[in-house]
PyMOL Python script that loads the backbone (N, CA, C, O; Angstrom):
from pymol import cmd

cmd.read_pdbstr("""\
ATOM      1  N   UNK A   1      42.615-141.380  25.794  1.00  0.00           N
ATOM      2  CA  UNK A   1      43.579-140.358  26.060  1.00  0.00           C
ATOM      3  C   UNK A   1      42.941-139.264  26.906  1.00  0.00           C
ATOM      4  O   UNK A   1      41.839-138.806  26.607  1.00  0.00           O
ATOM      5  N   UNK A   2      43.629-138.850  27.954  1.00  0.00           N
ATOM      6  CA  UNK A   2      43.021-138.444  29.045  1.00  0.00           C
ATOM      7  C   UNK A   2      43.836-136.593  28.425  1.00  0.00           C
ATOM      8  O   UNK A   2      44.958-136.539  27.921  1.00  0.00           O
ATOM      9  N   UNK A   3      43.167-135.648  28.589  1.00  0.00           N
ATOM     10  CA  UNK A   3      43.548-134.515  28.352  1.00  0.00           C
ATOM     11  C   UNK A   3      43.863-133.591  29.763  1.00  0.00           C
ATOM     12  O   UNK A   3      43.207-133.934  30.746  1.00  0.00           O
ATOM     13  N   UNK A   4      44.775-132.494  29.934  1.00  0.00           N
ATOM     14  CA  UNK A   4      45.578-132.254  31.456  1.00  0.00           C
ATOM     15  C   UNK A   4      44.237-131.261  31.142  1.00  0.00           C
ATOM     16  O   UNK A   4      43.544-130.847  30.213  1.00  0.00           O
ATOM     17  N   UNK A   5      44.401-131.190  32.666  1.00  0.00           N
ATOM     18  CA  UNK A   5      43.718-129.730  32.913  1.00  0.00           C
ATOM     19  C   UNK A   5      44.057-128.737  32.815  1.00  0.00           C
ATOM     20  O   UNK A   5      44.555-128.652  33.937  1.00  0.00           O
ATOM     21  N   UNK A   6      44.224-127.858  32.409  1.00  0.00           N
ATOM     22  CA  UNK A   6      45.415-126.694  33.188  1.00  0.00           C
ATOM     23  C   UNK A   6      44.740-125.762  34.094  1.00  0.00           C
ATOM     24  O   UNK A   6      43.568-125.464  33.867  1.00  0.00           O
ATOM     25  N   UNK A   7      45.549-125.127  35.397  1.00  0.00           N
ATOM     26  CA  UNK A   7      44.857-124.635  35.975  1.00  0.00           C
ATOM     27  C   UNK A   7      44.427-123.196  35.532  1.00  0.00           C
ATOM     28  O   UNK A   7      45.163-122.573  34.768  1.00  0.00           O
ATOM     29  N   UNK A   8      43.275-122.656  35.982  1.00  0.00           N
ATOM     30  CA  UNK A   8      42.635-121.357  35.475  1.00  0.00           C
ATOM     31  C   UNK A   8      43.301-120.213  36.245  1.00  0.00           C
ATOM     32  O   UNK A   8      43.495-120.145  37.458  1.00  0.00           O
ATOM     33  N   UNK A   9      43.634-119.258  35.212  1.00  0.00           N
ATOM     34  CA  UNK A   9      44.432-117.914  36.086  1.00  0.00           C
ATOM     35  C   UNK A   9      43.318-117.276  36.607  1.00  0.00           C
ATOM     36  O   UNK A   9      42.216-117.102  36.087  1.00  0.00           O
ATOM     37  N   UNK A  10      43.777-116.914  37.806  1.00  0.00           N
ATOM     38  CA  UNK A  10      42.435-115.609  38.015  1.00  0.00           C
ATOM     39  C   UNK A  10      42.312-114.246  37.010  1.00  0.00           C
ATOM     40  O   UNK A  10      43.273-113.755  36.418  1.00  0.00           O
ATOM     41  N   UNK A  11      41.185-113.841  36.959  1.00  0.00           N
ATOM     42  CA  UNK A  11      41.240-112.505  36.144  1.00  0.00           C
ATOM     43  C   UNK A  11      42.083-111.264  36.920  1.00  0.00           C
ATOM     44  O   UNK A  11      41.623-110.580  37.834  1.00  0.00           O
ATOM     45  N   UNK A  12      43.293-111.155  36.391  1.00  0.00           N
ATOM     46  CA  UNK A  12      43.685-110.060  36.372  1.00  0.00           C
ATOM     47  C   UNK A  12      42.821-108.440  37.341  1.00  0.00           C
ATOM     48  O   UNK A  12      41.821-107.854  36.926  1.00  0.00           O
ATOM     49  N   UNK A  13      43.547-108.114  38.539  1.00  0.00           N
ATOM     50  CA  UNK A  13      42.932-107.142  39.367  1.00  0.00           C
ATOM     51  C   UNK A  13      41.782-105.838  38.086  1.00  0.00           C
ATOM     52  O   UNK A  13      40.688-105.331  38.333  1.00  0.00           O
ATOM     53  N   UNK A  14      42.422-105.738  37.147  1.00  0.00           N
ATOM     54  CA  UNK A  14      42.217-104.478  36.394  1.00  0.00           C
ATOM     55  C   UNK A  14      40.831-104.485  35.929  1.00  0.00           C
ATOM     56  O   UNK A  14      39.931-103.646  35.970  1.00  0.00           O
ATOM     57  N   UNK A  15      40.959-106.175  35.288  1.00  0.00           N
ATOM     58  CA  UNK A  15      39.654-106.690  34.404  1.00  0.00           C
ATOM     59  C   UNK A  15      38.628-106.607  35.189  1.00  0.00           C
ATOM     60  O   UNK A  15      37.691-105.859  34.911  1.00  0.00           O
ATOM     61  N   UNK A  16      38.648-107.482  36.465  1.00  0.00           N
ATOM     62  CA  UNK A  16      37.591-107.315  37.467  1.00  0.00           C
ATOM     63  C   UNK A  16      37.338-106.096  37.827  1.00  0.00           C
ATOM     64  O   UNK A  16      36.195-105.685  37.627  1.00  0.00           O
ATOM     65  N   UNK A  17      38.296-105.235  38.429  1.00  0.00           N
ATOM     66  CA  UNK A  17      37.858-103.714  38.825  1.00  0.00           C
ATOM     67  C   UNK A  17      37.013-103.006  37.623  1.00  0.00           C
ATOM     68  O   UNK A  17      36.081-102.234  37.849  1.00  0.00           O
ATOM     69  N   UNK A  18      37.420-103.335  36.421  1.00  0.00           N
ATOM     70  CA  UNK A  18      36.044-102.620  35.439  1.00  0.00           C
ATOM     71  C   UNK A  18      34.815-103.214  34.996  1.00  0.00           C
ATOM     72  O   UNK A  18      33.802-102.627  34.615  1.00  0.00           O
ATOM     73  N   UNK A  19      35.061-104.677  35.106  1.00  0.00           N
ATOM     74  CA  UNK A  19      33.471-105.933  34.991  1.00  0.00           C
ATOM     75  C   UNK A  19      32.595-104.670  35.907  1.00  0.00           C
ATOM     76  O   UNK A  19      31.624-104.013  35.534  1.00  0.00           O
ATOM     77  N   UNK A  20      33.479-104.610  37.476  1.00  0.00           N
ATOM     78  CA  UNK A  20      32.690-104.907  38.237  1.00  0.00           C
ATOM     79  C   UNK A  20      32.107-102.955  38.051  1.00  0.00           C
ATOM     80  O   UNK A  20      30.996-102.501  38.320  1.00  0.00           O
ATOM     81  N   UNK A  21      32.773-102.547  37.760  1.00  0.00           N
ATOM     82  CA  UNK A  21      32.316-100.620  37.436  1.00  0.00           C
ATOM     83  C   UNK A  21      31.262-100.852  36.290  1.00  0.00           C
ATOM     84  O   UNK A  21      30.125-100.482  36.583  1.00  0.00           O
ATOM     85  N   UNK A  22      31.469-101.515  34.770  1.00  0.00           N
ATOM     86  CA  UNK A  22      30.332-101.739  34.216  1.00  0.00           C
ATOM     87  C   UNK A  22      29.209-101.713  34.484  1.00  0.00           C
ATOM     88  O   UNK A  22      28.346-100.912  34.125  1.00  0.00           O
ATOM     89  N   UNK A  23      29.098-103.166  35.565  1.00  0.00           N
ATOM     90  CA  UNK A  23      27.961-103.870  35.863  1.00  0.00           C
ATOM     91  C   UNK A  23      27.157-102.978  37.002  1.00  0.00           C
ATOM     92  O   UNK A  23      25.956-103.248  37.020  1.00  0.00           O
ATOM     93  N   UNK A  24      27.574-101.957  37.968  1.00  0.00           N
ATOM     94  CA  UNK A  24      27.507-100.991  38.207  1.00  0.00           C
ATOM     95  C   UNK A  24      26.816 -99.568  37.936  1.00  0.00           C
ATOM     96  O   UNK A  24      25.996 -98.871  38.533  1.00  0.00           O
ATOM     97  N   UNK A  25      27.744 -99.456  36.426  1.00  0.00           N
ATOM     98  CA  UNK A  25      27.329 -98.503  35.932  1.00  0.00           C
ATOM     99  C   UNK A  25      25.839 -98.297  35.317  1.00  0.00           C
ATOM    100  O   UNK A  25      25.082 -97.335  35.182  1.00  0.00           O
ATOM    101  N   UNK A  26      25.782-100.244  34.889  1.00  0.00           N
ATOM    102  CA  UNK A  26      24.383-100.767  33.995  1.00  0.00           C
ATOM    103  C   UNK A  26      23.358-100.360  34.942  1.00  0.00           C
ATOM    104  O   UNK A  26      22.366 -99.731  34.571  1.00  0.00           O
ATOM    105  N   UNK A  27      23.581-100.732  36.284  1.00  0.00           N
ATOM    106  CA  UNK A  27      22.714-100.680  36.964  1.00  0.00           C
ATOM    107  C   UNK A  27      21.918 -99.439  37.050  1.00  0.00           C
ATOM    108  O   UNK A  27      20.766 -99.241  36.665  1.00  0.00           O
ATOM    109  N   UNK A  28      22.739 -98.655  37.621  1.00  0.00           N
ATOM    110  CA  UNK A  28      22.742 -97.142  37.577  1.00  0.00           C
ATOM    111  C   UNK A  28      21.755 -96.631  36.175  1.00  0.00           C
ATOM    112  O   UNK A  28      20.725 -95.969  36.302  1.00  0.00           O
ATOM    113  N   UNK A  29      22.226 -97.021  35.061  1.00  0.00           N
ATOM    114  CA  UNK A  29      21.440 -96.657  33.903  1.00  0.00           C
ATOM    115  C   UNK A  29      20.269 -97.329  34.386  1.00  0.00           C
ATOM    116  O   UNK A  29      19.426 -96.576  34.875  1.00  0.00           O
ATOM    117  N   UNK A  30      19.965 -98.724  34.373  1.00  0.00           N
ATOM    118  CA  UNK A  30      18.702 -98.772  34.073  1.00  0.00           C
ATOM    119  C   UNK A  30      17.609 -98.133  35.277  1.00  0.00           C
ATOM    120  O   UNK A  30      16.417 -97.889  35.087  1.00  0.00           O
ATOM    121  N   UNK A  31      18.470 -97.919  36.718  1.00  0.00           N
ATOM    122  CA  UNK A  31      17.657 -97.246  37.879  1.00  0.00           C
ATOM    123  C   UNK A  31      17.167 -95.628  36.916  1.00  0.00           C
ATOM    124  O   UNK A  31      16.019 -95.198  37.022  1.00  0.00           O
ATOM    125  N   UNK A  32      18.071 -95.009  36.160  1.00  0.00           N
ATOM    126  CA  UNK A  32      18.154 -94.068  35.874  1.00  0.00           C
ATOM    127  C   UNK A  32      16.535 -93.962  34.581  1.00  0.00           C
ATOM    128  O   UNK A  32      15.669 -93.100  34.431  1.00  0.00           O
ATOM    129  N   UNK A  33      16.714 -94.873  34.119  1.00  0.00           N
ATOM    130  CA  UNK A  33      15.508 -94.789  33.059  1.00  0.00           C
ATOM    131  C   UNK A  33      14.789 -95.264  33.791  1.00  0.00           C
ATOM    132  O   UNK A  33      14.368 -95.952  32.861  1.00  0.00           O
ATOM    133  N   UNK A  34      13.827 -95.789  35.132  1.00  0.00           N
ATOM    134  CA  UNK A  34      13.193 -96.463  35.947  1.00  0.00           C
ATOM    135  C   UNK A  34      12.642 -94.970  36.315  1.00  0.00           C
ATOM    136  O   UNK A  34      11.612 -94.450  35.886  1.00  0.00           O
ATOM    137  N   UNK A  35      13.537 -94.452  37.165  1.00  0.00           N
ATOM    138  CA  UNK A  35      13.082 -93.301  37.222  1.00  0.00           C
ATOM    139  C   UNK A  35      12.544 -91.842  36.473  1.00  0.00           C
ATOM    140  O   UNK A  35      11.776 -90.964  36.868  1.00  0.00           O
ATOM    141  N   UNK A  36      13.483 -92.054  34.938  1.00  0.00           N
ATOM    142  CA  UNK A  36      12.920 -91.314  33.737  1.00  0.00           C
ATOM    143  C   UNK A  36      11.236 -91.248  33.450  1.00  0.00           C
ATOM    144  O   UNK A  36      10.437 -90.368  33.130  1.00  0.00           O
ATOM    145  N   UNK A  37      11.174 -92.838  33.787  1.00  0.00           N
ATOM    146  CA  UNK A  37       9.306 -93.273  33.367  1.00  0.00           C
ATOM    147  C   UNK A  37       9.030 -92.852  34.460  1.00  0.00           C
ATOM    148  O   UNK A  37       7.819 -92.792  34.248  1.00  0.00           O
ATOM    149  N   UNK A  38       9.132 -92.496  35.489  1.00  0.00           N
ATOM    150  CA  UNK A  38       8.166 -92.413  37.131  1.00  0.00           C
ATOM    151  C   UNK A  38       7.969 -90.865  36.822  1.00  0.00           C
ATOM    152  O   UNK A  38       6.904 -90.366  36.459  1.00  0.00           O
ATOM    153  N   UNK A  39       8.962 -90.300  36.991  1.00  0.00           N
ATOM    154  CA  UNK A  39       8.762 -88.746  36.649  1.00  0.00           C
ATOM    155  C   UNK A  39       8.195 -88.056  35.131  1.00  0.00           C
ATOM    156  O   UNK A  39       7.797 -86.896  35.022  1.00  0.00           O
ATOM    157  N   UNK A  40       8.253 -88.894  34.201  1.00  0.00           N
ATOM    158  CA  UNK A  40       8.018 -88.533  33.236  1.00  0.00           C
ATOM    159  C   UNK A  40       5.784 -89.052  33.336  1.00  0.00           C
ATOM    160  O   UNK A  40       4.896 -88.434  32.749  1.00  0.00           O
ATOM    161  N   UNK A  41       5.633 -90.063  34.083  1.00  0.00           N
ATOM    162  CA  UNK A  41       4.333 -90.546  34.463  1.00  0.00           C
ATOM    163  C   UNK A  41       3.450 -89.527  35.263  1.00  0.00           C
ATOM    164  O   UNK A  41       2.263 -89.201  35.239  1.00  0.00           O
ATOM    165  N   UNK A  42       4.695 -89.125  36.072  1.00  0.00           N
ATOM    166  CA  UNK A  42       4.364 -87.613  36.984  1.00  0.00           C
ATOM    167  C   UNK A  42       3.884 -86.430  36.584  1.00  0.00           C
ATOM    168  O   UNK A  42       2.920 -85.830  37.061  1.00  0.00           O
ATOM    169  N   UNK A  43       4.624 -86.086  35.638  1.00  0.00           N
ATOM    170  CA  UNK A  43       4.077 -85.051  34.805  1.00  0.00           C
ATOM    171  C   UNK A  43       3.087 -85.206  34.186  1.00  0.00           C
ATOM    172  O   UNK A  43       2.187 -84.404  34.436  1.00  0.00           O
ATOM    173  N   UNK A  44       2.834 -86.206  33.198  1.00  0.00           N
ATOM    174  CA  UNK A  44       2.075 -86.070  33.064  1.00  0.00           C
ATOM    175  C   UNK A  44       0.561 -86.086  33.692  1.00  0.00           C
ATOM    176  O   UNK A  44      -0.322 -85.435  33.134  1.00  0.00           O
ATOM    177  N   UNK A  45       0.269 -86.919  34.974  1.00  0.00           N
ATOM    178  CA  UNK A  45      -0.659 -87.011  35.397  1.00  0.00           C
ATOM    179  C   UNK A  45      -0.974 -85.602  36.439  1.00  0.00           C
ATOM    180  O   UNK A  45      -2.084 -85.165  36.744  1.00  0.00           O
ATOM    181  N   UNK A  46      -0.089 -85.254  36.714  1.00  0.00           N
ATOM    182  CA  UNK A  46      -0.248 -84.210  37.913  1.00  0.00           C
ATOM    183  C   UNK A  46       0.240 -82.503  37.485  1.00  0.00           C
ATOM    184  O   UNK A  46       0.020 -81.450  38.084  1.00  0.00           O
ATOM    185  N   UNK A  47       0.922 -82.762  36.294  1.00  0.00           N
ATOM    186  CA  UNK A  47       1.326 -80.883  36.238  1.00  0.00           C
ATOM    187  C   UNK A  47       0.690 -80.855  34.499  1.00  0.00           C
ATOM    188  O   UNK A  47       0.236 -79.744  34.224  1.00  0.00           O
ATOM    189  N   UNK A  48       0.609 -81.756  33.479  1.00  0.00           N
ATOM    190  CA  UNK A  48       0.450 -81.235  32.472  1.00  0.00           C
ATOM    191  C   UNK A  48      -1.279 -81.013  32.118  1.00  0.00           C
ATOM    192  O   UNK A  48      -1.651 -80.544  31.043  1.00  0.00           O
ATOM    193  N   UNK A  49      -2.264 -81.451  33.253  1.00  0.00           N
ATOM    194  CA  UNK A  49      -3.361 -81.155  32.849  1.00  0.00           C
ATOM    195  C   UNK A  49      -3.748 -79.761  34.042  1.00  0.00           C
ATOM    196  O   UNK A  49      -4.865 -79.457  34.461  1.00  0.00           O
ATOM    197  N   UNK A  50      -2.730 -79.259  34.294  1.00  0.00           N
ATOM    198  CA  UNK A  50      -2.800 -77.463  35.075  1.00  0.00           C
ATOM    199  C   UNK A  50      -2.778 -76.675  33.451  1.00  0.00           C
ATOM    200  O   UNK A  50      -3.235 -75.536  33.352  1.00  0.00           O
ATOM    201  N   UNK A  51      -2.197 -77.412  32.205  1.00  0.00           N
ATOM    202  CA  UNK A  51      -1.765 -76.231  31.161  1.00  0.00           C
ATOM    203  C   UNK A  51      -3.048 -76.311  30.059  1.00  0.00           C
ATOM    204  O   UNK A  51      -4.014 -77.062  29.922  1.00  0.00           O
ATOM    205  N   UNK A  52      -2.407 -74.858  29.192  1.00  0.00           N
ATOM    206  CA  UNK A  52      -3.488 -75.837  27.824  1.00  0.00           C
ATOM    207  C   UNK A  52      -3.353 -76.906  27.227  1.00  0.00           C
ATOM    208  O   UNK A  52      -2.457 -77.589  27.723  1.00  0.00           O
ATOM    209  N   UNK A  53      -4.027 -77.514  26.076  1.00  0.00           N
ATOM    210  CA  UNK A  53      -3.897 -78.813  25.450  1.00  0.00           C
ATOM    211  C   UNK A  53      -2.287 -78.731  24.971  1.00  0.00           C
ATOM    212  O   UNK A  53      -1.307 -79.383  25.330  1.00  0.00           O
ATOM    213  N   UNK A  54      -2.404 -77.948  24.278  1.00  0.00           N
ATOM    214  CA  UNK A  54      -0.858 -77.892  23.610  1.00  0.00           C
ATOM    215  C   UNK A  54       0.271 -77.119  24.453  1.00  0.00           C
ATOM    216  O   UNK A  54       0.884 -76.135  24.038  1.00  0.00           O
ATOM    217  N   UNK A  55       0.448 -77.749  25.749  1.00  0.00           N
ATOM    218  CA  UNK A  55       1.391 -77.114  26.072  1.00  0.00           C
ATOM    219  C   UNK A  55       2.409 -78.584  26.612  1.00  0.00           C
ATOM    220  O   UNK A  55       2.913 -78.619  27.734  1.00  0.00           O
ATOM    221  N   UNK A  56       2.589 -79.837  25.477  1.00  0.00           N
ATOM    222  CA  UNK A  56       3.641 -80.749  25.595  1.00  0.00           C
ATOM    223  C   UNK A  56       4.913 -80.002  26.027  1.00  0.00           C
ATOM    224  O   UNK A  56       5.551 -80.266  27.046  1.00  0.00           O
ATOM    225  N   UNK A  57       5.242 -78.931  25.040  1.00  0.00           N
ATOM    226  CA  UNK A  57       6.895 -78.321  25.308  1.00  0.00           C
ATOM    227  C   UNK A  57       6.954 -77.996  26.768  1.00  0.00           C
ATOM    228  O   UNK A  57       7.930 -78.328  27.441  1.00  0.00           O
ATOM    229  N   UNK A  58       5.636 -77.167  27.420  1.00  0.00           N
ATOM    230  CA  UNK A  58       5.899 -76.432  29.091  1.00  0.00           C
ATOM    231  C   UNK A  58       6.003 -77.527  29.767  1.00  0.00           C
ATOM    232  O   UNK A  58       6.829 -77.550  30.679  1.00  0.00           O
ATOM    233  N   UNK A  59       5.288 -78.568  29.522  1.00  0.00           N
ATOM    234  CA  UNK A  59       5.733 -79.906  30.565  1.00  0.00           C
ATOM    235  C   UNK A  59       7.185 -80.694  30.433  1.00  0.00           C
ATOM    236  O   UNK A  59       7.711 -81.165  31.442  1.00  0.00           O
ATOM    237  N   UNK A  60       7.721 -80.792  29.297  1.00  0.00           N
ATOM    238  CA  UNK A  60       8.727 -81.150  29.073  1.00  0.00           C
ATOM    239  C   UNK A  60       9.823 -80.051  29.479  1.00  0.00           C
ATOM    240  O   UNK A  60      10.967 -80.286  29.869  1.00  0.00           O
ATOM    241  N   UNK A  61       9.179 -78.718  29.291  1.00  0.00           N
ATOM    242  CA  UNK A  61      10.692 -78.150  30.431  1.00  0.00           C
ATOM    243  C   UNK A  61      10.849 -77.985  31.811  1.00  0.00           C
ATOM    244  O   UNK A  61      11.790 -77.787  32.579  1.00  0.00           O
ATOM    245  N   UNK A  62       8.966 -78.208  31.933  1.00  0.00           N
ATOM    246  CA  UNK A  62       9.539 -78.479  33.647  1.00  0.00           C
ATOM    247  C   UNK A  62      10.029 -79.899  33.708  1.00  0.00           C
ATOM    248  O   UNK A  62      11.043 -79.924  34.405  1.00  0.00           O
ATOM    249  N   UNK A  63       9.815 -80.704  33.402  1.00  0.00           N
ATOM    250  CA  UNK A  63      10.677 -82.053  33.600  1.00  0.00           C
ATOM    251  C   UNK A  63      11.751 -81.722  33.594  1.00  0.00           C
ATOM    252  O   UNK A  63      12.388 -82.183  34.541  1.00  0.00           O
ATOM    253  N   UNK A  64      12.566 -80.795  32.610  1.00  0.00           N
ATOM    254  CA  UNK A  64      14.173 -81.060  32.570  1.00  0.00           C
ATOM    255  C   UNK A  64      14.474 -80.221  33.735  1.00  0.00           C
ATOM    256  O   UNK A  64      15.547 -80.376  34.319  1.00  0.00           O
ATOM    257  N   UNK A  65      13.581 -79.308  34.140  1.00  0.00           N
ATOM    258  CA  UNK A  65      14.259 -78.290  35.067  1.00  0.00           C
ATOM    259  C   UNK A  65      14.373 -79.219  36.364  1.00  0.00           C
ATOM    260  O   UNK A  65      15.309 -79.271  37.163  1.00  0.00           O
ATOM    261  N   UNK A  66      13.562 -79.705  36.365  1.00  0.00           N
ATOM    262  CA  UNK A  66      12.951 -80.727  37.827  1.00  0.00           C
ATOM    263  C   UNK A  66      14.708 -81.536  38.013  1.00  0.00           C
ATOM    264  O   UNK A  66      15.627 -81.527  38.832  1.00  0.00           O
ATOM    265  N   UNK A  67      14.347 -82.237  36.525  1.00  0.00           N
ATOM    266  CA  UNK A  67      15.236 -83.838  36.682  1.00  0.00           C
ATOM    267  C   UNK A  67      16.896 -83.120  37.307  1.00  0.00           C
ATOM    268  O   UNK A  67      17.474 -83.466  38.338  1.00  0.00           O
ATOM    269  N   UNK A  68      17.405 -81.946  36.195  1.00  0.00           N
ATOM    270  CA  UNK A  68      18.560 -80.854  36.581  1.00  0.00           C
ATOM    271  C   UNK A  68      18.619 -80.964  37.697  1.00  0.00           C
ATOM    272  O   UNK A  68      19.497 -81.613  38.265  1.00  0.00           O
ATOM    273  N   UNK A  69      17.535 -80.247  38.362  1.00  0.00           N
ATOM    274  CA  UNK A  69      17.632 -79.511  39.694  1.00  0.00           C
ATOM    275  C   UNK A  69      18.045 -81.016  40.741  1.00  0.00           C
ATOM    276  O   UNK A  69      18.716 -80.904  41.767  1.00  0.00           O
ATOM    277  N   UNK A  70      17.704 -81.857  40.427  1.00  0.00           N
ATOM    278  CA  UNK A  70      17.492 -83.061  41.643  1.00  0.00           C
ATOM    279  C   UNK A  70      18.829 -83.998  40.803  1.00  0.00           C
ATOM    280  O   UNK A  70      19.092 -85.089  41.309  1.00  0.00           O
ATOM    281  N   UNK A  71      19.574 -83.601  39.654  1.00  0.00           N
ATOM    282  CA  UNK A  71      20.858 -83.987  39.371  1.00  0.00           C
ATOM    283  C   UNK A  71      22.122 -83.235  39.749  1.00  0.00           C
ATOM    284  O   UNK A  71      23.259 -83.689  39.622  1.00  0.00           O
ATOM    285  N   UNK A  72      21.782 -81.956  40.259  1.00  0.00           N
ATOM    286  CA  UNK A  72      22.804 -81.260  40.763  1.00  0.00           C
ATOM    287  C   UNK A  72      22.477 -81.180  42.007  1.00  0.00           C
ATOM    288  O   UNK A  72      23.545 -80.809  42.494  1.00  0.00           O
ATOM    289  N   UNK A  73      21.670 -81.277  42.955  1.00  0.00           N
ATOM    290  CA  UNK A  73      21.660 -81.662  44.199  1.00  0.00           C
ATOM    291  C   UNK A  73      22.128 -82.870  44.601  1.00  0.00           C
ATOM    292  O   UNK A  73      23.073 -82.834  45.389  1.00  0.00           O
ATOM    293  N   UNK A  74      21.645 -84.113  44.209  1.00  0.00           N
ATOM    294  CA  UNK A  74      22.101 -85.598  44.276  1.00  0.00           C
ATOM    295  C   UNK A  74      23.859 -85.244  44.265  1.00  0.00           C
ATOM    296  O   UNK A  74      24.631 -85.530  45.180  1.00  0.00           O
ATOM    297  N   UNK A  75      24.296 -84.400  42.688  1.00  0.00           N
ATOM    298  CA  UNK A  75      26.244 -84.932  42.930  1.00  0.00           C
ATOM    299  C   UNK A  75      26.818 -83.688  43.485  1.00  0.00           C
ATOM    300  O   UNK A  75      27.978 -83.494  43.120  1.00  0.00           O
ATOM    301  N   UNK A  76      26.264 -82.701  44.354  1.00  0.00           N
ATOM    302  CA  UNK A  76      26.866 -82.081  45.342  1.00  0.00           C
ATOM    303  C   UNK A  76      26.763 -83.008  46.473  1.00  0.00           C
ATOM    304  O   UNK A  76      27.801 -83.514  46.899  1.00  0.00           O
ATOM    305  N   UNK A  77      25.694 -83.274  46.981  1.00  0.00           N
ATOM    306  CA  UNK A  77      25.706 -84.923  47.814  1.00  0.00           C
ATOM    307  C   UNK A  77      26.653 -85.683  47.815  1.00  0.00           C
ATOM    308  O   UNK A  77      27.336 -85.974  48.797  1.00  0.00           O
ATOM    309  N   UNK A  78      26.781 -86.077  46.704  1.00  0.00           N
ATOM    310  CA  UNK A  78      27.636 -87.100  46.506  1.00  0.00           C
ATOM    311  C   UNK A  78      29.132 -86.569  46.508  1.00  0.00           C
ATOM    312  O   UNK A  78      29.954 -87.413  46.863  1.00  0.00           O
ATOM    313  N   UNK A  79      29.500 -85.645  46.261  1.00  0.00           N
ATOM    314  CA  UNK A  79      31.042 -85.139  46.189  1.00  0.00           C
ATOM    315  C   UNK A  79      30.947 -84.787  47.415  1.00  0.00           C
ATOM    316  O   UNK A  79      31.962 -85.200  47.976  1.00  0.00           O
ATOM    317  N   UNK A  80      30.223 -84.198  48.205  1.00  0.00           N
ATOM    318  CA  UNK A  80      30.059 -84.015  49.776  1.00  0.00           C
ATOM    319  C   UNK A  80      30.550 -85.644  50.298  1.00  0.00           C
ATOM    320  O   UNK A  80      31.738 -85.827  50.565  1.00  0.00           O
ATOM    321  N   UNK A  81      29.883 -86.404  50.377  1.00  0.00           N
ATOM    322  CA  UNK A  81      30.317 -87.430  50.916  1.00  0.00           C
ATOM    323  C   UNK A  81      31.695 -88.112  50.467  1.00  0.00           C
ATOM    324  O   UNK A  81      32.409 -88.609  51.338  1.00  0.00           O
ATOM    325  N   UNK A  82      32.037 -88.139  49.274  1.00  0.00           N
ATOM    326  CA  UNK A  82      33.449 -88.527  48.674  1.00  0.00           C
ATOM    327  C   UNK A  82      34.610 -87.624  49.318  1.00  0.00           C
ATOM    328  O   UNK A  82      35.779 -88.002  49.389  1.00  0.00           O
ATOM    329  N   UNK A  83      34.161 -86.431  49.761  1.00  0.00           N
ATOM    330  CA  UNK A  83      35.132 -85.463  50.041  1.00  0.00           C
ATOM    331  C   UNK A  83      35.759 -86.360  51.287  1.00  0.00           C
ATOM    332  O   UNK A  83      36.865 -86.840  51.534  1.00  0.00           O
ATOM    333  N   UNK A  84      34.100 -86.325  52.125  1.00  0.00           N
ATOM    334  CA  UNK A  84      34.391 -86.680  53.848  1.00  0.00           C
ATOM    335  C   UNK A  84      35.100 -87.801  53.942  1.00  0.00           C
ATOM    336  O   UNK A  84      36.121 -87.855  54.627  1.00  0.00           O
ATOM    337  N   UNK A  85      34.512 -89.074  53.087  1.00  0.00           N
ATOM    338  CA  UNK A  85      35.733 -90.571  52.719  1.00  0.00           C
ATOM    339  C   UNK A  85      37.194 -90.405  52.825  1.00  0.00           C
ATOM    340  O   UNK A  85      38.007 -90.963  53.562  1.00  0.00           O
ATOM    341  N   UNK A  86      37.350 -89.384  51.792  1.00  0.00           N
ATOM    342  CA  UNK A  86      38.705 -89.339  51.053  1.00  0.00           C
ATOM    343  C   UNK A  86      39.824 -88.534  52.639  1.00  0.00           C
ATOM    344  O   UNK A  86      40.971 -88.834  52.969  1.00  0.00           O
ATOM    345  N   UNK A  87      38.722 -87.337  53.370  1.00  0.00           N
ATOM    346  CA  UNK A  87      39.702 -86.870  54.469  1.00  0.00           C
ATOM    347  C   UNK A  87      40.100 -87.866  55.353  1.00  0.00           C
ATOM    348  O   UNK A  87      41.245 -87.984  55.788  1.00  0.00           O
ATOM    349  N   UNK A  88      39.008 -88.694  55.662  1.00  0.00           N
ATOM    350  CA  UNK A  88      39.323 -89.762  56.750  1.00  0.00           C
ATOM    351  C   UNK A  88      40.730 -90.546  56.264  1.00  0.00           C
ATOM    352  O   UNK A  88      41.727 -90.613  56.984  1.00  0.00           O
ATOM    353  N   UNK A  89      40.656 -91.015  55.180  1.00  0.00           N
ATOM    354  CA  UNK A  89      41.518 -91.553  54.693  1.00  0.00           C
ATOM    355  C   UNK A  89      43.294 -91.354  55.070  1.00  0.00           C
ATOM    356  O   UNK A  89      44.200 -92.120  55.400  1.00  0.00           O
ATOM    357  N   UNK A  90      43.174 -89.997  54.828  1.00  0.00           N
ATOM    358  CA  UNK A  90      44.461 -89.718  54.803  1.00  0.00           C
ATOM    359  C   UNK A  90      44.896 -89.772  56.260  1.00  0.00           C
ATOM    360  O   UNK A  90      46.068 -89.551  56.563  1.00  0.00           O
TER     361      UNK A  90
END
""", "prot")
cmd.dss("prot")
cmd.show_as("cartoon", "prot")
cmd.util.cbc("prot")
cmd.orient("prot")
């Protein structure tokens, strides 16, 4: 007994448009912790032996000030360029 095939629906526009934002997004994370260790390697080798022994906390706030500063530059960038997309568009 021979069983039919049936044919396969495509996935739905919606499903794919968010696979594909996920898989995306994953990426993004793991570039994001890639770079967590590079800068976090940074500090330590190059700014936390300028302090005393115990100054873990001063290195850890220049890290956040650093990582901030180069996260709010990057998505003014980036809304800069989305802006310019979006005028062409219309």
């Amino acid at each position: 007994m021979k069983l039919k095939k049936k044919p396969v629906k495509p996935l739905p526009h919606a499903v794919a448009t968010q696979v594909i934002t996920l898989i995306s997004t994953s990426f993004g994370l793991v570039a994001a912790l890639a770079w967590n260790e590079a800068i976090k390697e940074y500090v330590e080798v190059f700014i936390k032996p300028y302090f005393a022994k115990s100054s873990g906390v001063i290195s850890l706030f220049i890290y956040a000030i650093a990582i901030t500063a180069i996260a709010v530059l990057v998505t003014i960038q980036a809304t800069r360029i989305l802006e310019r997309i979006n005028s062409k568009k219309v």
